[in-house]
N, C-alpha and C positions, 0 to 999 in steps of 0.2 A: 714698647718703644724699641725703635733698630740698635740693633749693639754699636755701633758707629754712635750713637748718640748717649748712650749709657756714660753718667759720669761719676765720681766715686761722691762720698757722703762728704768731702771736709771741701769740696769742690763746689756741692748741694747746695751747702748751705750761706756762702760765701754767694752767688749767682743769687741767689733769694734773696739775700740783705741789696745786693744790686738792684733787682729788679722791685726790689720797694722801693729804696729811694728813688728810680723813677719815677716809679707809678705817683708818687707823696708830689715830687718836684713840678710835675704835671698837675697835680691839685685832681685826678683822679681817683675813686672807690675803689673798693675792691669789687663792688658789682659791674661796672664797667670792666674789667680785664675778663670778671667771670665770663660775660655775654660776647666778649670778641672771641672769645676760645670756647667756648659753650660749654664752660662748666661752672660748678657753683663757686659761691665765696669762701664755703669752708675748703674745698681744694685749691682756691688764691694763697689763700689766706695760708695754709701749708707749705705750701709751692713757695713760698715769702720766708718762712721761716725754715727751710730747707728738707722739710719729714715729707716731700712727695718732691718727684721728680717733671720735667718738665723739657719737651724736644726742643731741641736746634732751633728750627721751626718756629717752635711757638715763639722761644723767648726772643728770638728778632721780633715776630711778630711786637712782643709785648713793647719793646725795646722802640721801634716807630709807632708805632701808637704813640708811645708816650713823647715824641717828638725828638727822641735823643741826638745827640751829635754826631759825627763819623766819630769820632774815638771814644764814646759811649758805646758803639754801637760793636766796634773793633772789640772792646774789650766782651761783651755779650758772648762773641761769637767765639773766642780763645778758653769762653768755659768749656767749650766741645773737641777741643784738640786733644789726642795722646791720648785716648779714654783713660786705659791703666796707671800709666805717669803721670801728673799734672808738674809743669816745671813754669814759673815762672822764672824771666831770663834775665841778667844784666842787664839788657841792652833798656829794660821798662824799671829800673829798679825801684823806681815810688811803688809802682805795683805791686813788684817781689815784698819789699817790707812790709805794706799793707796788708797782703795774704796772709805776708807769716802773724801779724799783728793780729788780726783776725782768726787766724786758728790759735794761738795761745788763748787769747783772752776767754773763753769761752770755758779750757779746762780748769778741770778739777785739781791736778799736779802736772807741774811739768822737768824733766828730769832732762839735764842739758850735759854734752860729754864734749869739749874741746879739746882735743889736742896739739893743734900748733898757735891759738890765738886765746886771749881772754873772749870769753862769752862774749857775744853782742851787747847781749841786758847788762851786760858790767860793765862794759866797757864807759870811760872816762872821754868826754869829747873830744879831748888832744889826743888820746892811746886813738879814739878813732880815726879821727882828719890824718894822723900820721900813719897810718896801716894805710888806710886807703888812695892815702897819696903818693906810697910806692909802691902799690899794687897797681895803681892807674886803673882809668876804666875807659870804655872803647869811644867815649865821645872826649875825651882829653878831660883837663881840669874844671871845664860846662860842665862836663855830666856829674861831679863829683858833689856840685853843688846840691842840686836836689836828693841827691841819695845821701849824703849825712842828714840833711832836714827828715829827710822820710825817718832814718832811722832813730834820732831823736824823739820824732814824737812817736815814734812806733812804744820809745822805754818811756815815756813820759805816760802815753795809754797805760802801760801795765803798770807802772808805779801805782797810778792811780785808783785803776776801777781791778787790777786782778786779786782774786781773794784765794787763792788756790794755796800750794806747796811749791818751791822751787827748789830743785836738787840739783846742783852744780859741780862737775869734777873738771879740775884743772891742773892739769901737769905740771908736774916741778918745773920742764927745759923753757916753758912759756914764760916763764917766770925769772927765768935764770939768762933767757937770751933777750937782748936788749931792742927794742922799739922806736925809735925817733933816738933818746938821747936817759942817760939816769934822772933828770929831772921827771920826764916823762912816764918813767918805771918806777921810781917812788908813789908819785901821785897814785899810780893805777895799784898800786898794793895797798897805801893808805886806801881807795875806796871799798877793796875787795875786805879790809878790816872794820868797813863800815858801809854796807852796801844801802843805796836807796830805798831798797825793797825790806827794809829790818832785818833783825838775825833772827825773829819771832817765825818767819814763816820761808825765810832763805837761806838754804843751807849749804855752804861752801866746804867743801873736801880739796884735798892735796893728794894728788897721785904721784908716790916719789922716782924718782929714776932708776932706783934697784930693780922695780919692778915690769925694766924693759923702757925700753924708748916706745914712745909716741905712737910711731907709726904701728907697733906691734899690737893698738888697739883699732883697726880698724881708722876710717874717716871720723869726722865730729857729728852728730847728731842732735835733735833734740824729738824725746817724746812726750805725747801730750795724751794725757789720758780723761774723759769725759766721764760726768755722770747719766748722760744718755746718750751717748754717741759711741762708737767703734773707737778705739786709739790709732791714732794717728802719727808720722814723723814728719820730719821735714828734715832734709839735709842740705849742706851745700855744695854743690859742683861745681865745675871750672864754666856752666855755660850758663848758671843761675841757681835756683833752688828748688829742691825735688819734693811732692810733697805725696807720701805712700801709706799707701793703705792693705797694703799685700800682706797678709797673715804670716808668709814663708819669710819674709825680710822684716817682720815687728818681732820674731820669735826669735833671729838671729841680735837685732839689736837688743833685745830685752835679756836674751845674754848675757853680750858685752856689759848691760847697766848691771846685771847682776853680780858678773864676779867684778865687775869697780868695786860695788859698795861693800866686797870682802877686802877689796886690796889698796884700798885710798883711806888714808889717814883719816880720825872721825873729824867730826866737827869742831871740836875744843881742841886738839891734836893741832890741826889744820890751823886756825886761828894761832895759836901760838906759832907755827910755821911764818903762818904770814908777820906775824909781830917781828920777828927774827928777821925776816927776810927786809922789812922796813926799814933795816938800821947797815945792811949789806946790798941793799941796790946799789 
């Protein structure tokens, strides 16, 4: 395959679950896609599930075959941009959460570091709507709409079907600097004391402010580590969200995750932090 067309594995696999629900939606086989591309079903069938790769090329191909629309086809063709980066951008944000939603679910743990915001996944629907209602987004309060629904059912998915480990570090000043209004700030601490996802398999640390401001750990991250896949991140940028597979930059963040889980409160520590902080919002 031309390096132009190489795309990394959480990209893979993500482009295969696409180009199945084509092929399904179309009410076509997998022996039909093999005979348009002249290979067999067991490399569809791969190519579907993301363990084999598959050109520009083809998957337009696959993608009209299967009669898709311009913005079926649009999306196809944005698996092959940035080979090394993959970023999904604000401006598509059903997409952006989708992806992220799609590479979570999949892992085995996922270890999340926030430093100026509550996690997404904890996040409280009002802590949301009011974050993202003063951060604005670039189509005005239209575009705000579908991107809190995206991210809604994005937690709604993991509540659901993820069975992995979650490890969550969140900073005292998050917690201590106020969001929409105290009303709002209570709420979001009473759920971080009682998170959707259980205390059985979700685990919430307190990073306290002795320990440096915020910014002195880097940006917020999340990684996601598989039982057959590569570990993967995804971060957030000012132009969307980045999702990296660079060994130099998972070794840097895996770092950072490591001296957190020397320098953030445990888990029982934490919880009683937040009980405290319950009665002081």
């Amino acid at each position: 395959m031309d390096e132009v067309n190489r795309i990394s594995n959480v990209r893979q696999r993500e482009l295969g679950r696409l180009l199945k629900q084509l092929r399904r939606a179309a009410g076509l086989h997998l022996s039909h896609i093999g005979e348009l591309l002249g290979q067999s079903e067991s490399k569809v069938c791969r190519v579907e599930y993301g363990t084999a790769q598959i050109s520009a090329a083809e998957a337009l191909l696959v993608a009209g075959y299967c009669r898709a629309t311009a913005r079926q086809i649009h999306e196809v063709r944005s698996f092959f941009t940035h080979p090394d980066l993959w970023v999904r951008r604000h401006t598509d944000g059903t997409a952006m959460v989708n992806s992220m939603a799609a590479a979570e679910l999949e892992a085995q743990s996922l270890v999340c570091h926030a430093p100026w915001t509550v996690p997404e996944l904890l996040q409280t629907d009002t802590y949301t709507s009011t974050l993202l209602t003063f951060t604005g987004h670039p189509d005005g309060v239209k575009g705000l709409s579908p991107l809190l629904a995206a991210r809604k059912s994005r937690k709604k998915r993991m509540v659901d079907s993820f069975r992995g480990t979650m490890h969550f570090f969140i900073h005292e000043q998050t917690l201590t600097s106020t969001v929409g209004n105290h009303d709002v700030m209570r709420d979001q601490v009473a759920q971080l004391l009682n998170p959707d996802f259980g205390r059985r398999r979700c685990f919430i640390r307190i990073v306290e402010k002795r320990h440096g401001a915020a910014g002195l750990w880097e940006a917020g991250f999340t990684l996601l580590d598989y039982d057959k896949h590569p570990t993967v991140a995804h971060t957030t940028v000012p132009s969307g969200v980045v999702f990296d597979e660079d060994p130099d930059s998972l070794a840097s963040l895996q770092l950072t995750a490591s001296m957190l889980k020397q320098t953030a409160l445990s888990v029982v520590d934490s919880h009683d932090w937040l009980t405290r902080a319950l009665h002081t919002v």
